[in-house]
DRENDO-1510 file (C-alpha; in Angstrom, 1 decimal, always signed):
<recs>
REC; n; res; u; v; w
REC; 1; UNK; +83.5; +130.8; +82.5 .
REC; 2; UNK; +80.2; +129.2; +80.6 .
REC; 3; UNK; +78.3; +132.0; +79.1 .
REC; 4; UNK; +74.4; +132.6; +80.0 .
REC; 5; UNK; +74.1; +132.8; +76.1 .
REC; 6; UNK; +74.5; +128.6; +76.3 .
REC; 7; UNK; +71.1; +128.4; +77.4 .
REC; 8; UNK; +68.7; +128.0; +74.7 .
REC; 9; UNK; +66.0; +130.6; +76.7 .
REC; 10; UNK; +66.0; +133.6; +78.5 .
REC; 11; UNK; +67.6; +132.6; +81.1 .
REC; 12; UNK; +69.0; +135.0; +83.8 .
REC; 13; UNK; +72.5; +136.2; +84.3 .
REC; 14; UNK; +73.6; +134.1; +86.1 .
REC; 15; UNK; +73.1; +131.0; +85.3 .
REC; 16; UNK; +74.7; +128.9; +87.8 .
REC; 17; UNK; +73.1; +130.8; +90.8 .
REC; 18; UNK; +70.9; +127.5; +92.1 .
REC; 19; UNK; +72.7; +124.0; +91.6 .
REC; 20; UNK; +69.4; +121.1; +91.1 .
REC; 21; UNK; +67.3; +123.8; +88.7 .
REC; 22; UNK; +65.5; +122.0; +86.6 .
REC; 23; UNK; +63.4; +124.3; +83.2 .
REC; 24; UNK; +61.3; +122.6; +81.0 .
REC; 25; UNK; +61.5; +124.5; +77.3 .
REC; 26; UNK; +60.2; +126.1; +75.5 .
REC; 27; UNK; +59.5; +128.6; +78.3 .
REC; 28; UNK; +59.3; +132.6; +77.8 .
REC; 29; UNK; +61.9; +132.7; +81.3 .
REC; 30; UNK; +63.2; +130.6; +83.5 .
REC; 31; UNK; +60.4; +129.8; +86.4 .
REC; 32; UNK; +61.3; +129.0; +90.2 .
REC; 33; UNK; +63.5; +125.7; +90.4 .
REC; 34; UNK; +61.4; +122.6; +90.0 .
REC; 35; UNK; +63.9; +120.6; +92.3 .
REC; 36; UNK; +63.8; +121.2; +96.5 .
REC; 37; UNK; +65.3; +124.0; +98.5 .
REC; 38; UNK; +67.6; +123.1; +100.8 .
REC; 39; UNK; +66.1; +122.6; +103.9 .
REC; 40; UNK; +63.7; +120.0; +101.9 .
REC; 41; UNK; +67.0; +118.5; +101.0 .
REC; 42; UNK; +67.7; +118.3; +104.4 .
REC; 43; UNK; +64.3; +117.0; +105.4 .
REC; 44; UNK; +64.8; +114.5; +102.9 .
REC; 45; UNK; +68.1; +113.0; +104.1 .
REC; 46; UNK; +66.9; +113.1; +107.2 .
REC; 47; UNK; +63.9; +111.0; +106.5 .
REC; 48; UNK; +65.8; +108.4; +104.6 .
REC; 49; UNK; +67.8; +107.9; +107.5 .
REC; 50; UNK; +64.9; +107.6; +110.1 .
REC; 51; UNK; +63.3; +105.2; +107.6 .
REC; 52; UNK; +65.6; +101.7; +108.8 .
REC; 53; UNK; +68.4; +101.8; +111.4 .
REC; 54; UNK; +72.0; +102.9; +109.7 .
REC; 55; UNK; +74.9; +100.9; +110.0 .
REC; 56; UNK; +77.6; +101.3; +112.1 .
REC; 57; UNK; +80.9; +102.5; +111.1 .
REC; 58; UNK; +79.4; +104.8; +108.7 .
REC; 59; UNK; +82.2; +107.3; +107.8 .
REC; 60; UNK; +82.7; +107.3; +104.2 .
REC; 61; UNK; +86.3; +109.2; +102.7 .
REC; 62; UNK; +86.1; +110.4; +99.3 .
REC; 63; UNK; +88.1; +112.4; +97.2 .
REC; 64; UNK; +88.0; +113.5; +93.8 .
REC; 65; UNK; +85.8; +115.3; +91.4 .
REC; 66; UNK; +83.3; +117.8; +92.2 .
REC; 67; UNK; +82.0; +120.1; +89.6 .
REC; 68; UNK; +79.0; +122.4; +88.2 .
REC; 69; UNK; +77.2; +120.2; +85.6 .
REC; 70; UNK; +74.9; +121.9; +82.6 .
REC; 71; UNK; +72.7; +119.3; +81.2 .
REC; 72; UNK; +70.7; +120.2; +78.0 .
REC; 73; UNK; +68.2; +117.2; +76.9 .
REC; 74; UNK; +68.1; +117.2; +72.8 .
REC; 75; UNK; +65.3; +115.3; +70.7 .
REC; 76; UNK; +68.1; +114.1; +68.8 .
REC; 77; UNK; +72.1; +114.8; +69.2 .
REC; 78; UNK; +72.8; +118.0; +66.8 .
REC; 79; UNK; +75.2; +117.3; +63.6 .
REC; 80; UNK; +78.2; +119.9; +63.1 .
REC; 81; UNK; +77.1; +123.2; +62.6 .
REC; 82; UNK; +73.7; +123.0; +63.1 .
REC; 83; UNK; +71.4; +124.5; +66.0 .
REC; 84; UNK; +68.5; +123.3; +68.1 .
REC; 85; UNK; +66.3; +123.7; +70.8 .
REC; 86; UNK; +66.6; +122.1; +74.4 .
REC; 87; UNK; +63.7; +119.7; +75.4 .
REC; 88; UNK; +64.3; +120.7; +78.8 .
REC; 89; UNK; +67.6; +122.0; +81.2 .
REC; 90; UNK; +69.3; +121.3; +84.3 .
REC; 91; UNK; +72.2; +122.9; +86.5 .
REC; 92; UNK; +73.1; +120.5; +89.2 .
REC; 93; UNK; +76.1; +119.4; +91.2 .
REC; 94; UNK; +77.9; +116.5; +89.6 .
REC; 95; UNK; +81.4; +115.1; +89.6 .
REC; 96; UNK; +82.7; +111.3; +90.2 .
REC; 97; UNK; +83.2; +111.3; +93.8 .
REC; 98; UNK; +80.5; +114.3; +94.1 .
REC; 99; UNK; +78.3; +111.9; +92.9 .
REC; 100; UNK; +79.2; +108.8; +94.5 .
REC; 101; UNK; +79.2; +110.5; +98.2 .
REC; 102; UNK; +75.8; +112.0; +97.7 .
REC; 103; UNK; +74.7; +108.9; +96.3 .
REC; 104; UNK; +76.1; +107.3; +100.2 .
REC; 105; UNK; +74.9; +110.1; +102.1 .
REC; 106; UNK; +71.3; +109.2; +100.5 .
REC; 107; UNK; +71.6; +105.7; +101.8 .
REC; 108; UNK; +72.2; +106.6; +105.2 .
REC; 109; UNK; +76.1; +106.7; +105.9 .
REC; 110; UNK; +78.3; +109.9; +106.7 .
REC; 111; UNK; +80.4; +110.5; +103.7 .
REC; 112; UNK; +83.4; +113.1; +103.5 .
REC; 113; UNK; +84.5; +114.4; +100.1 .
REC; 114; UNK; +88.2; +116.2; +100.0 .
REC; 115; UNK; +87.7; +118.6; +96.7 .
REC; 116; UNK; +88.8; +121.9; +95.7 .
REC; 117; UNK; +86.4; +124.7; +94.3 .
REC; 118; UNK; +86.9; +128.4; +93.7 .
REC; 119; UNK; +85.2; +130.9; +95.6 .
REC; 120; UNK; +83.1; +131.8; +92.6 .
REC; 121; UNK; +79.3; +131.2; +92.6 .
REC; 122; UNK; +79.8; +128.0; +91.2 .
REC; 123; UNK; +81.7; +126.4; +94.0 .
REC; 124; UNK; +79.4; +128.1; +96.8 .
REC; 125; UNK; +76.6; +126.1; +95.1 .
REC; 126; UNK; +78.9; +123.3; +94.6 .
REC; 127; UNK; +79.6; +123.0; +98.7 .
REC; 128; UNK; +75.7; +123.9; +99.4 .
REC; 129; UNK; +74.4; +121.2; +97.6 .
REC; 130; UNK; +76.7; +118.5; +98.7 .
REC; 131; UNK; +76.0; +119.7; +102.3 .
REC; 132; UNK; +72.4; +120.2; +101.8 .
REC; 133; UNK; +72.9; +116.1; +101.1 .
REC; 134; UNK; +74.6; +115.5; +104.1 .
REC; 135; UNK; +78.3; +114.9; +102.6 .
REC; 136; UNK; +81.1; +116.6; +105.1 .
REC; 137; UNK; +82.8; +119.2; +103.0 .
REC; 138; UNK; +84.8; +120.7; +106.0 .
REC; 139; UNK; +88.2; +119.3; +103.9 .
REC; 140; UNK; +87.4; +121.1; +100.6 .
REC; 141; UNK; +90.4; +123.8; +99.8 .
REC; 142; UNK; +88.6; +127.0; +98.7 .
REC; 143; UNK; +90.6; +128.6; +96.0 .
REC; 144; UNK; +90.7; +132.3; +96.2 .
REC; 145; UNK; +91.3; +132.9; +93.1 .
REC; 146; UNK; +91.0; +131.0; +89.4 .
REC; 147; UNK; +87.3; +129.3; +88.4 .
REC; 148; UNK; +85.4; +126.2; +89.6 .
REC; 149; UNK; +85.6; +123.0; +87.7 .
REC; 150; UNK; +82.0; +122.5; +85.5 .
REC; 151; UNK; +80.8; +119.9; +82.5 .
REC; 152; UNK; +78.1; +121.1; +79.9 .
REC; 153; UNK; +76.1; +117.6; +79.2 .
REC; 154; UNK; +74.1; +116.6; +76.3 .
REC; 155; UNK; +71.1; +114.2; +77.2 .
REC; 156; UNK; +70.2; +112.4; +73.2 .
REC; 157; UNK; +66.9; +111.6; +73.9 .
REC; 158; UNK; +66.8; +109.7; +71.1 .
REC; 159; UNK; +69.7; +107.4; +71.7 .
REC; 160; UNK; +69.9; +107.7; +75.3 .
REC; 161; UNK; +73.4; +108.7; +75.4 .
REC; 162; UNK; +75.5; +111.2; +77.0 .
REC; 163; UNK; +78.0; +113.7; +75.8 .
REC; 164; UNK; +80.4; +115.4; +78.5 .
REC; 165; UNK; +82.6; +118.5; +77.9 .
REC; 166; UNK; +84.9; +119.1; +80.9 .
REC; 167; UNK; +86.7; +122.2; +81.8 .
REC; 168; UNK; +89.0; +121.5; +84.5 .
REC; 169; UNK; +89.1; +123.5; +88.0 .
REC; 170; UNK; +92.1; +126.5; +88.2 .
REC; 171; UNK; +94.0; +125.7; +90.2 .
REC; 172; UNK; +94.4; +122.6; +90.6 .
REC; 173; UNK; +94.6; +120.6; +94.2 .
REC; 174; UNK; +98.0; +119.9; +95.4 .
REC; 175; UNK; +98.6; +117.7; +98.7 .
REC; 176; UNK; +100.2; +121.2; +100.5 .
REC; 177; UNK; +96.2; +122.9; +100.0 .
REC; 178; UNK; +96.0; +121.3; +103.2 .
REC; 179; UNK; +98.3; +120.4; +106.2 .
REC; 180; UNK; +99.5; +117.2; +106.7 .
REC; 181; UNK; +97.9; +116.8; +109.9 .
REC; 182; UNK; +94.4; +118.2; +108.6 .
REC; 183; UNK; +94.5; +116.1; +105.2 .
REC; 184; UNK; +95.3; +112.9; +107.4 .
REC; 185; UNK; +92.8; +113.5; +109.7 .
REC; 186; UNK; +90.2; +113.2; +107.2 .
REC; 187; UNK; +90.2; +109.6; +107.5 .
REC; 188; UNK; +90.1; +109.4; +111.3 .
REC; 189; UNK; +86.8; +107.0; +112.3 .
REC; 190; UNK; +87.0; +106.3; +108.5 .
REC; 191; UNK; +85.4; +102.7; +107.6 .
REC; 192; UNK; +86.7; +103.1; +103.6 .
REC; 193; UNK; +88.7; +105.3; +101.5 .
REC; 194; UNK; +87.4; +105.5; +97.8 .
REC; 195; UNK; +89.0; +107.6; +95.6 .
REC; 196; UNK; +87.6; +108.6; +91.4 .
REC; 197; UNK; +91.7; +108.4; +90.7 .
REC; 198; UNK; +91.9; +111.9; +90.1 .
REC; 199; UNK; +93.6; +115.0; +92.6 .
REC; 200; UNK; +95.8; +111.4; +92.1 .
REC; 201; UNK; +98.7; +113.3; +94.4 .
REC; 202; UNK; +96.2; +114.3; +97.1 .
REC; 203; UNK; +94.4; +110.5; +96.9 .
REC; 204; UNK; +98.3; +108.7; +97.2 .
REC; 205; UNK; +98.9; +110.3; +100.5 .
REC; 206; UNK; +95.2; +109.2; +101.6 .
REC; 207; UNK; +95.6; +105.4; +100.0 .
REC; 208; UNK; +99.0; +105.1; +101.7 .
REC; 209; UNK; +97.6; +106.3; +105.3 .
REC; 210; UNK; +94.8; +104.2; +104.7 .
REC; 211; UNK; +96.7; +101.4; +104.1 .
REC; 212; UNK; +99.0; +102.2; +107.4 .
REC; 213; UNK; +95.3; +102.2; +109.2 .
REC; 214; UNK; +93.9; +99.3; +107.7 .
REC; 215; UNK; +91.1; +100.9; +106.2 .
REC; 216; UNK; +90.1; +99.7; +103.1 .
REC; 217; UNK; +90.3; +101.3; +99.4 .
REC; 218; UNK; +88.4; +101.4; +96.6 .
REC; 219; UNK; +89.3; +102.6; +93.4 .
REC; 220; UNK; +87.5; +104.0; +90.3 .
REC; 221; UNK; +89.3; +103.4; +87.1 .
REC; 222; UNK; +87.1; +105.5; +84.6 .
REC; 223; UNK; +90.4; +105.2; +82.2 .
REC; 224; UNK; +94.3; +105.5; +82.4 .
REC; 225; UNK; +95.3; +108.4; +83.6 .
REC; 226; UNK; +98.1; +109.9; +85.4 .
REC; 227; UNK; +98.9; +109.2; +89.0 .
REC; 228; UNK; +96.0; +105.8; +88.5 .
REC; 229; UNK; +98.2; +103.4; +88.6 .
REC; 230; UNK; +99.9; +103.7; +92.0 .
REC; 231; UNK; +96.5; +104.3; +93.7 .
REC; 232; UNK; +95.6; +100.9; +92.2 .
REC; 233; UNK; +98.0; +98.9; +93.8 .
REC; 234; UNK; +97.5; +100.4; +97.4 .
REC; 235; UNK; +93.4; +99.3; +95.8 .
REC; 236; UNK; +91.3; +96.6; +98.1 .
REC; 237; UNK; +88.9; +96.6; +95.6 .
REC; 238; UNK; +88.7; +98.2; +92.0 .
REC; 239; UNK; +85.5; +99.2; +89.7 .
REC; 240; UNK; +86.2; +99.8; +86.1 .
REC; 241; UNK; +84.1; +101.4; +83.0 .
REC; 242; UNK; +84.1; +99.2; +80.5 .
REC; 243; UNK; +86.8; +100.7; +78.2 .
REC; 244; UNK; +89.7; +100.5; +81.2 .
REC; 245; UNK; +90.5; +96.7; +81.8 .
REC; 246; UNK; +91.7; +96.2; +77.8 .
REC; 247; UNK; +93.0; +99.7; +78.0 .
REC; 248; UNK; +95.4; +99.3; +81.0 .
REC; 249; UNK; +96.7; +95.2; +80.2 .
REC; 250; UNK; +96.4; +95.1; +76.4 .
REC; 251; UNK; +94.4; +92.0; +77.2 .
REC; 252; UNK; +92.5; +90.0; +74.0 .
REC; 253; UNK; +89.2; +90.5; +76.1 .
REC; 254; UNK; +87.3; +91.8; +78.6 .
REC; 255; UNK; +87.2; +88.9; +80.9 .
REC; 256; UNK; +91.1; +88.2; +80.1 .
REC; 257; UNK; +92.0; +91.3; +81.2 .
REC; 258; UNK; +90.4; +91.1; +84.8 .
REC; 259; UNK; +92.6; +88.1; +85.5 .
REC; 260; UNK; +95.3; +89.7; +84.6 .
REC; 261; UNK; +94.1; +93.1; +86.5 .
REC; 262; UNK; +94.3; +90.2; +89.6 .
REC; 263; UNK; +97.4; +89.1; +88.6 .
REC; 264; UNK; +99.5; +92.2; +88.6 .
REC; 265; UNK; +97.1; +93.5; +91.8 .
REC; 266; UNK; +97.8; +91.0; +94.3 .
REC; 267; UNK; +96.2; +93.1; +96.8 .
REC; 268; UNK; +93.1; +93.2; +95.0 .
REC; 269; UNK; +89.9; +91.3; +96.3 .
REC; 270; UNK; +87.6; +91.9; +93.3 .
REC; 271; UNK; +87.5; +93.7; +90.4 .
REC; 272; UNK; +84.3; +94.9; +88.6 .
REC; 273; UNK; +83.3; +95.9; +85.3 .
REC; 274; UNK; +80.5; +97.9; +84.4 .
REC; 275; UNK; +79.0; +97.5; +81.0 .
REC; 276; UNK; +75.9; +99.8; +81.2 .
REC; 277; UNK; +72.4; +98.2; +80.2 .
REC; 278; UNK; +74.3; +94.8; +79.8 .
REC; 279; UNK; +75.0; +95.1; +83.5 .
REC; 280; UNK; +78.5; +94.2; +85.0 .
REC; 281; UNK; +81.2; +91.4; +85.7 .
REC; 282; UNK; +83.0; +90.7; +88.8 .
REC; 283; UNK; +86.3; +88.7; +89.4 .
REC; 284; UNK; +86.5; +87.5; +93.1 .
REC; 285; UNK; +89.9; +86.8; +94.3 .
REC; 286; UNK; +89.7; +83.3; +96.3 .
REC; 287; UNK; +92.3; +81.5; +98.3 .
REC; 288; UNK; +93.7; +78.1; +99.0 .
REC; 289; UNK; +92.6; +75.3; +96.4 .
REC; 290; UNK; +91.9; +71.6; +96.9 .
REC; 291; UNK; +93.3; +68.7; +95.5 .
REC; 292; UNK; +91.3; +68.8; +92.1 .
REC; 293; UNK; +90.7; +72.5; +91.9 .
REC; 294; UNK; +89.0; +72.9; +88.5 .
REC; 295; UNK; +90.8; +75.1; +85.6 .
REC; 296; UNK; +88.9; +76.7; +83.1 .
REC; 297; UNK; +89.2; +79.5; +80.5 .
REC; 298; UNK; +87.2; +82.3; +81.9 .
REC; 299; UNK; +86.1; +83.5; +78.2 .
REC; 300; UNK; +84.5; +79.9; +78.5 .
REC; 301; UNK; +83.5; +80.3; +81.9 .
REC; 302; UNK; +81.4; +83.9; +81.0 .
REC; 303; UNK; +79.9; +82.5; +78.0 .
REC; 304; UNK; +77.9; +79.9; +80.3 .
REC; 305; UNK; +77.1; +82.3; +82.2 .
REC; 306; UNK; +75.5; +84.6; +79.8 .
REC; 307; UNK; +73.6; +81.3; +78.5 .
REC; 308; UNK; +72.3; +80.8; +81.8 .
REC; 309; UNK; +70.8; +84.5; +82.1 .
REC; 310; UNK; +66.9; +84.3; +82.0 .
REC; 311; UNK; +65.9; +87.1; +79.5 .
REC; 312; UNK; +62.3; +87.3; +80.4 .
REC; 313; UNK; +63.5; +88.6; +84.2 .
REC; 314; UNK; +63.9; +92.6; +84.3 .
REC; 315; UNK; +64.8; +93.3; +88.0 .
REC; 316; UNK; +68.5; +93.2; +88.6 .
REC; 317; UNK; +70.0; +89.4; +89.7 .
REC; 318; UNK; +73.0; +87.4; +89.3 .
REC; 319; UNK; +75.1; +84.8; +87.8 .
REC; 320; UNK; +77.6; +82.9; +90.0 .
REC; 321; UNK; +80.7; +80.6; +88.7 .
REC; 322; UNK; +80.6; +79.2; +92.2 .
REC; 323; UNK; +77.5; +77.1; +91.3 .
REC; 324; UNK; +79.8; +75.4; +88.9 .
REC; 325; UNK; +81.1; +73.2; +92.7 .
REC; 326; UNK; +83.4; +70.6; +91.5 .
REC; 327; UNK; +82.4; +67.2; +93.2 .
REC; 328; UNK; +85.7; +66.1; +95.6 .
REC; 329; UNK; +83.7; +63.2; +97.1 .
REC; 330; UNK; +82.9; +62.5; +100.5 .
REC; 331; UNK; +83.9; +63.2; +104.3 .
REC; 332; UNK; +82.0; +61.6; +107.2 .
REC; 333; UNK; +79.3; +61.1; +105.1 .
REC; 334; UNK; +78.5; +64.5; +103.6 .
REC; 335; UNK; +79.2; +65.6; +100.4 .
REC; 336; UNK; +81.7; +67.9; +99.7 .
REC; 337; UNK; +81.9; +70.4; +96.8 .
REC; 338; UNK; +85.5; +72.7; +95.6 .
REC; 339; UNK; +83.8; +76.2; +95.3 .
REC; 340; UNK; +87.5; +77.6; +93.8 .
REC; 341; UNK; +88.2; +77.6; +90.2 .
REC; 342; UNK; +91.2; +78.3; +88.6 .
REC; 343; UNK; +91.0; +80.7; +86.1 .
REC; 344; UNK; +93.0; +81.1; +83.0 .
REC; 345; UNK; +93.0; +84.2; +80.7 .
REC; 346; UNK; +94.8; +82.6; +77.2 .
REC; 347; UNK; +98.0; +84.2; +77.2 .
REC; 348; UNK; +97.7; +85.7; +80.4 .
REC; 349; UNK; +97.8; +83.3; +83.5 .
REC; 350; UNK; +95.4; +81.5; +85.7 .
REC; 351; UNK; +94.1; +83.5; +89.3 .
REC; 352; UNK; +92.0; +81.0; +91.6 .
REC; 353; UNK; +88.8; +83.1; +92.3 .
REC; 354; UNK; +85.1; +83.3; +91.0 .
REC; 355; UNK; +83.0; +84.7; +88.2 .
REC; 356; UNK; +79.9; +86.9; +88.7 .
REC; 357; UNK; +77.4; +88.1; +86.3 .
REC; 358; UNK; +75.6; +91.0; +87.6 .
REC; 359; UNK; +72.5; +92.0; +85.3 .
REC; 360; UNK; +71.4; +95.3; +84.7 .
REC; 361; UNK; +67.2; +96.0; +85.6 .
REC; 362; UNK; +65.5; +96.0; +82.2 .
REC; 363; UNK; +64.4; +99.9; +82.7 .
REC; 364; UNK; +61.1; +100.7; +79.7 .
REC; 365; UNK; +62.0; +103.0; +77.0 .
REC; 366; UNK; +59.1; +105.5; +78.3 .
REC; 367; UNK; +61.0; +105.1; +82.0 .
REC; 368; UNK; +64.5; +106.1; +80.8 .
REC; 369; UNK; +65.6; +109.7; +81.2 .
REC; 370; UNK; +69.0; +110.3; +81.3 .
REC; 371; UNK; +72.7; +107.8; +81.9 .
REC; 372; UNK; +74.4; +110.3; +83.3 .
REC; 373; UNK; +75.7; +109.5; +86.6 .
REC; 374; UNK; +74.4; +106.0; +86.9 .
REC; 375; UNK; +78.1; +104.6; +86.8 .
REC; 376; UNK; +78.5; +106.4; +89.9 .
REC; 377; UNK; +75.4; +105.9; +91.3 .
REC; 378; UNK; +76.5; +102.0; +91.1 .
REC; 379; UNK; +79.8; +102.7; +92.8 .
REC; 380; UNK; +78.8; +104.8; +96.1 .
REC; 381; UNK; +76.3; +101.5; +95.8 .
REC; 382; UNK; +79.1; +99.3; +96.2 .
REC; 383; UNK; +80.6; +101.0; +98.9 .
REC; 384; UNK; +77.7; +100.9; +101.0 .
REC; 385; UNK; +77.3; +97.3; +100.6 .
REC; 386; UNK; +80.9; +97.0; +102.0 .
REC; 387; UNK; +80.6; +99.6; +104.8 .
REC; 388; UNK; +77.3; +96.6; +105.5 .
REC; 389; UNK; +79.1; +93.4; +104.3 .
REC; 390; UNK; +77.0; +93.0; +101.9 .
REC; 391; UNK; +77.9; +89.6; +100.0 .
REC; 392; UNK; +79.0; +89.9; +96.4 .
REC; 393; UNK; +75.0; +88.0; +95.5 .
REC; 394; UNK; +73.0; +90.8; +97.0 .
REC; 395; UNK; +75.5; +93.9; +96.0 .
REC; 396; UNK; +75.4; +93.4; +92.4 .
REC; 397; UNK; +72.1; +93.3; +92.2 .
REC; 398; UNK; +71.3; +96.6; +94.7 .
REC; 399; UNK; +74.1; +98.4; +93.0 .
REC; 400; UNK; +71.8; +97.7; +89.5 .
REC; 401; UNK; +68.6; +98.6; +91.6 .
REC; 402; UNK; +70.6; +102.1; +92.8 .
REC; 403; UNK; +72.1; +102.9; +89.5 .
REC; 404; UNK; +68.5; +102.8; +87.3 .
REC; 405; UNK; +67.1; +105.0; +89.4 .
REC; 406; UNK; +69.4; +107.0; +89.0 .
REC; 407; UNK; +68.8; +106.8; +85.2 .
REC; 408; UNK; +64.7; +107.7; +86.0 .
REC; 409; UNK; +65.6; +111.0; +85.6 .
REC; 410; UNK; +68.3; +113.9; +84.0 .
REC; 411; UNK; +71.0; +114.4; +85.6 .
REC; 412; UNK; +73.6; +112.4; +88.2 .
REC; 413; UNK; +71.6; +113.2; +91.1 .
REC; 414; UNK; +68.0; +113.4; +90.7 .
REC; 415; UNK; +67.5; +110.2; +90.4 .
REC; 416; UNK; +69.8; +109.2; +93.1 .
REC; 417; UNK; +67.2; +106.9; +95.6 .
REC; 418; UNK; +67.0; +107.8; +99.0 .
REC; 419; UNK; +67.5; +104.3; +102.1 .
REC; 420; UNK; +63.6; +104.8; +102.3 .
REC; 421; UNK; +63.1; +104.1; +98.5 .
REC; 422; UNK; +60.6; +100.9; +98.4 .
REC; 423; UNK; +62.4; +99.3; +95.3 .
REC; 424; UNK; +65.9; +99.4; +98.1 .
REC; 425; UNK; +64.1; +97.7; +101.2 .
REC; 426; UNK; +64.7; +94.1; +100.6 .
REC; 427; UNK; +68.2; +94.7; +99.9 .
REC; 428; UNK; +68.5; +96.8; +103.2 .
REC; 429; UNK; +66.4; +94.6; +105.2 .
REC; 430; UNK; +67.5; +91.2; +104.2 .
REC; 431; UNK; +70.8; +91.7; +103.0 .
REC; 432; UNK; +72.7; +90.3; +106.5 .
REC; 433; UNK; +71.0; +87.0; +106.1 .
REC; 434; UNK; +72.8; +86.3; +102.5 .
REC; 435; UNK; +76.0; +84.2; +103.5 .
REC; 436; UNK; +77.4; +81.8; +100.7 .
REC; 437; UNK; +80.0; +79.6; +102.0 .
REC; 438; UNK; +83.2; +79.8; +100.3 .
REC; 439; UNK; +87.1; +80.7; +100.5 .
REC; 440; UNK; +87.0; +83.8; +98.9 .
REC; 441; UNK; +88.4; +86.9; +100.8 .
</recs>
């Protein structure tokens, strides 16, 4: 277990005693935590809800990670064998799916996370904190014995990057933690399953109950790992980091490898990559083609899209391939436009679908804290827009707007907005009257 002798002050024994502490060094001790209590927590969630009218169907299933994250901010990221000084220090709840559910509790839908944590301090303040959010943790196995999983973090101030050091929870999650019954029941009233592809055994007996439900799956594919690839082709949707889709097809490029992510996926609807301040891409599954469906490399097809990206724009927006309409002429007088493309990955085949640029918001230098988290904080994003139907042009954008402020502050979950954040309303407010005709699923 992490030593208090990590923290670069006099901190107490026990370090992990408050999740969401937040010390600003140097310091002589560590004062009373700068972040709220928990019924301020509460008050919080409960005003974001109250703010706008929640949608319907709100039950979110989760499972994956949940862990104990230390995050030490550095004025510059140390070189071997040398010691410095924190610029300031955080213990918070983090995790992939930890981070995604708080992040859809926040945004006013009822999440429910299936985890496992020890009964050690760390995992009390683990199941405190995501409940203190408003995330069902009534399906979390609570291991008697062994430790909590946790991730010490090191925020480079300097390069705004992030360096994680995972130590794995003991032991791990097996399917028999739970009942049948109980486990499957998890997903009753469930609107989507999402899973981070880890406790992979755990998540396949969800995926294939949700797919015997009809309830819709989304997958995280942070990289290849065991277990991943059976979730993904149960997968509705799939969101990537931007290492996986090369990674996982041995494709020549990025936008290559998403066709052929679609092409081996045939139960995929979309797939998304996240490139960080360079925003994401999204490839659309479509159906049906008319009689002069247009074909065009997608390498081709992404560079016009970048071209067409205004620079000078900082809010989060989009690029669509379906304003690329190929004329088919006329029909009782109106003109009628093919909004399917065939798209062909060189040495890789063609899927007939549509390509979306998604920009990242142009955050300042002065404004940016911490990345930690914000690819998460894009994802529960993204699930909210589909609990909403949400169409792909408002999503991208709103999943930008969520994950930078996110990155507005240290750590996965400070920054997480709440559904009453002004920079969120027009997305929230407007976002049903966004319909783009077209044949895409």
């Amino acid at each position: 277990m992490p030593s208090s002798n990590w923290f670069p002050c006099n901190a107490s024994p026990s370090p992990c005693s408050s999740i969401s502490r937040h010390y600003f060094i140097p310091i002589p001790a560590l004062p009373t935590p700068a972040t709220s209590t928990n019924s301020a927590r509460n008050l919080r969630v409960k005003m974001a809800s109250d703010s706008l009218t929640p949608p319907e169907n709100r039950i979110v299933v989760g499972c994956g990670s949940a862990v104990v994250d230390y995050l030490a901010a550095v004025a510059a990221y140390p070189k071997p064998d040398e010691k410095i000084r924190t610029t300031s220090l955080m213990v918070q709840g983090g995790g992939n799916a930890g981070n995604a559910l708080t992040c859809v509790a926040r945004l006013g839908l009822n999440p429910r996370l299936i985890s496992k944590v020890a009964d050690d301090t760390q995992g009390r303040d683990i199941l405190d904190e995501l409940k203190a959010d408003g995330v069902d943790t009534s399906f979390f196995v609570v291991s008697k014995e062994g430790n909590s999983p946790f991730t010490y973090i090191i925020v480079d101030n300097q390069m705004k990057t992030r360096t994680c050091i995972n130590t794995p929870g003991y032991p791990p999650m097996k399917p028999d933690d739970l009942s049948r019954a109980s486990l499957l029941s998890a997903l009753d009233g469930g609107r989507i399953f999402y899973s981070d592809g880890r406790l992979h055994e755990t998540a396949l007996i969800l995926a294939q109950e949700a797919v015997r439900r009809r309830i819709p799956i989304l997958i995280e594919a942070e990289r290849v790992r065991e277990g991943l690839d059976d979730l993904l082709k149960l997968a509705d949707y799939a969101i990537c980091s931007a290492k996986f889709p090369q990674a996982w097809t041995e494709a020549p490029s990025v936008p290559s490898a998403l066709v052929s992510i679609l092409l081996r996926l045939p139960n995929i609807k979309f797939v998304i990559v996240t490139l960080g301040e360079e925003g994401c891409i999204m490839l659309e599954r479509s159906v049906g083609e008319g009689p002069q469906t247009e074909e065009i490399g997608v390498e081709i097809l992404l560079e016009s899209l970048k071209r067409q990206q205004d620079e000078s724009v900082a809010i989060p927006t989009y690029i669509s391939s379906i304003e690329r309409h190929m004329f088919w002429g006329t029909e009782d007088g109106m003109v009628v436009y093919n909004p399917v493309t065939r798209l062909r990955g060189n040495g890789i085949g063609t899927v007939c679908g549509r390509l979306l640029l998604g920009t990242a918001e142009k955050i300042p230098p002065s404004e940016l804290i911490d990345t930690t988290g914000a690819g998460d904080a894009f994802i529960g994003a993204v699930v909210y827009a589909l609990c909403t139907d949400m169409q792909p042009e408002t999503m991208l954008p709103f999943a930008a707007q969520v994950a930078a402020g996110n990155c507005r502050a240290l750590g996965a979950r400070t920054g997480l907005p709440l559904r009453s954040d002004p920079r969120l309303a027009s997305f929230l407010h407007q976002h049903s009257k966004v319909r783009v005709t077209s044949s895409a699923t």
